[in-house]
C-alpha positions as CSV (number, residue, x, y, z in Angstrom):
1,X,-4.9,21.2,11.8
2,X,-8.1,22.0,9.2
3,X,-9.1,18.7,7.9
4,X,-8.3,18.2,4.1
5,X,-11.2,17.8,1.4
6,X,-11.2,14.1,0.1
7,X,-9.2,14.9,-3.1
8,X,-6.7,17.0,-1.1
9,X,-6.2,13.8,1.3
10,X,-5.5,11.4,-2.0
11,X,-3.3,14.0,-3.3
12,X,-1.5,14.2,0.3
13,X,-1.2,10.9,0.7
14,X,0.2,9.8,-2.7
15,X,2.5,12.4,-2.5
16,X,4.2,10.8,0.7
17,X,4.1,7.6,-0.3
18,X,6.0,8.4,-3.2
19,X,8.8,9.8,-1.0
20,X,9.3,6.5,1.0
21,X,11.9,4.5,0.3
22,X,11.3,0.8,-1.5
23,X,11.2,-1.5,1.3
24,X,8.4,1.1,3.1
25,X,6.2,1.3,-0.4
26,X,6.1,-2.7,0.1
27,X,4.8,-2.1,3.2
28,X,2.4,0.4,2.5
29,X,0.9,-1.9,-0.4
30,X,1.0,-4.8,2.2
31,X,-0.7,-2.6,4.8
32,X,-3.6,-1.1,2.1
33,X,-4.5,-4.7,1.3
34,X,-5.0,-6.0,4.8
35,X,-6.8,-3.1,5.6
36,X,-9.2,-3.4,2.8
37,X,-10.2,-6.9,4.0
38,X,-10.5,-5.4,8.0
39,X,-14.2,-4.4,8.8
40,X,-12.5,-2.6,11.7
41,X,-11.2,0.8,10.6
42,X,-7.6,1.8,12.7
43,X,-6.7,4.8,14.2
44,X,-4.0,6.4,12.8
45,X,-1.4,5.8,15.5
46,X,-2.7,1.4,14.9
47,X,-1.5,2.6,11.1
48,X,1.8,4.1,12.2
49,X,2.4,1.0,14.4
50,X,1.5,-1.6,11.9
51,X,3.9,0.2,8.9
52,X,6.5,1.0,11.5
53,X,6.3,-3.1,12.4
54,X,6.0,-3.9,8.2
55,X,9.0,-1.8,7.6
56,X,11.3,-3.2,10.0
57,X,10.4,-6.9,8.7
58,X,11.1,-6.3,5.4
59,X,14.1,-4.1,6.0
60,X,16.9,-6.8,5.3
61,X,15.1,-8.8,2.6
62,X,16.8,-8.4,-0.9
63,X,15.5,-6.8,-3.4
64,X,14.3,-9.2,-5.4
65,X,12.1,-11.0,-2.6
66,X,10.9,-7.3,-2.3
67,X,9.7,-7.0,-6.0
68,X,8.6,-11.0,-5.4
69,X,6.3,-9.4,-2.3
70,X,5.0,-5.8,-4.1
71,X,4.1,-7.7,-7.3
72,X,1.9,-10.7,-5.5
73,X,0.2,-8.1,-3.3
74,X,-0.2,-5.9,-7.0
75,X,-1.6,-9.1,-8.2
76,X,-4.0,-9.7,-5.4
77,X,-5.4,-5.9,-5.7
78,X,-6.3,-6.6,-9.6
79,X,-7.7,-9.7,-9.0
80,X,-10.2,-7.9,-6.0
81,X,-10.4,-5.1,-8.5
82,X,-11.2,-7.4,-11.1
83,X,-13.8,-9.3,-9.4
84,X,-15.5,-6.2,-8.2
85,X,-15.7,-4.9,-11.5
86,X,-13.4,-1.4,-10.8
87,X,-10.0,-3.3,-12.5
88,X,-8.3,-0.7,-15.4
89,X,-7.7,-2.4,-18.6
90,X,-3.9,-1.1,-18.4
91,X,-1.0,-3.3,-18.0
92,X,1.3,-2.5,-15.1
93,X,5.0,-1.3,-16.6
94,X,7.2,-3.6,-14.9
95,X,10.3,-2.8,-12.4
């Protein structure tokens, strides 16, 4: 497989995350803040493991603890953001 120029890689990636169901886009958000505060960088079969784990703990919580989970960890990105100086000025449309 040719390896993908940086934007192409974004674009993949956003792409299939936006086909996964809810609970795995929890995950996912879950998963992309612990891995921002990791100095270690996984392999790709460590980030198919740890989302494959995420997803099967969050698969029977309702949907509001869910929304409760995504927003805090959307909270805790802004605030990093924020603090770093790279926040958007742009309120997030609510679910």
């Amino acid at each position: 497989m040719q390896a993908l120029a940086p934007q192409d890689l974004v674009r993949k990636a956003v792409i299939e995350v936006a086909q996964l169901p809810e609970n795995d886009l929890v995950a996912v958000v879950e998963f992309v803040a612990k891995l921002k505060l990791q100095p270690h960088r996984p392999t790709a079969a460590e980030i198919k493991a740890e989302a494959e784990r995420l997803s099967a703990q969050l698969q029977n919580l309702p949907r509001p603890a869910l929304m409760k989970r995504f927003q805090d960890n959307l909270d805790a990105m802004r605030a990093d953001a924020i603090a770093k100086g790279t926040a958007i000025e742009k309120e997030l449309e609510s679910d």
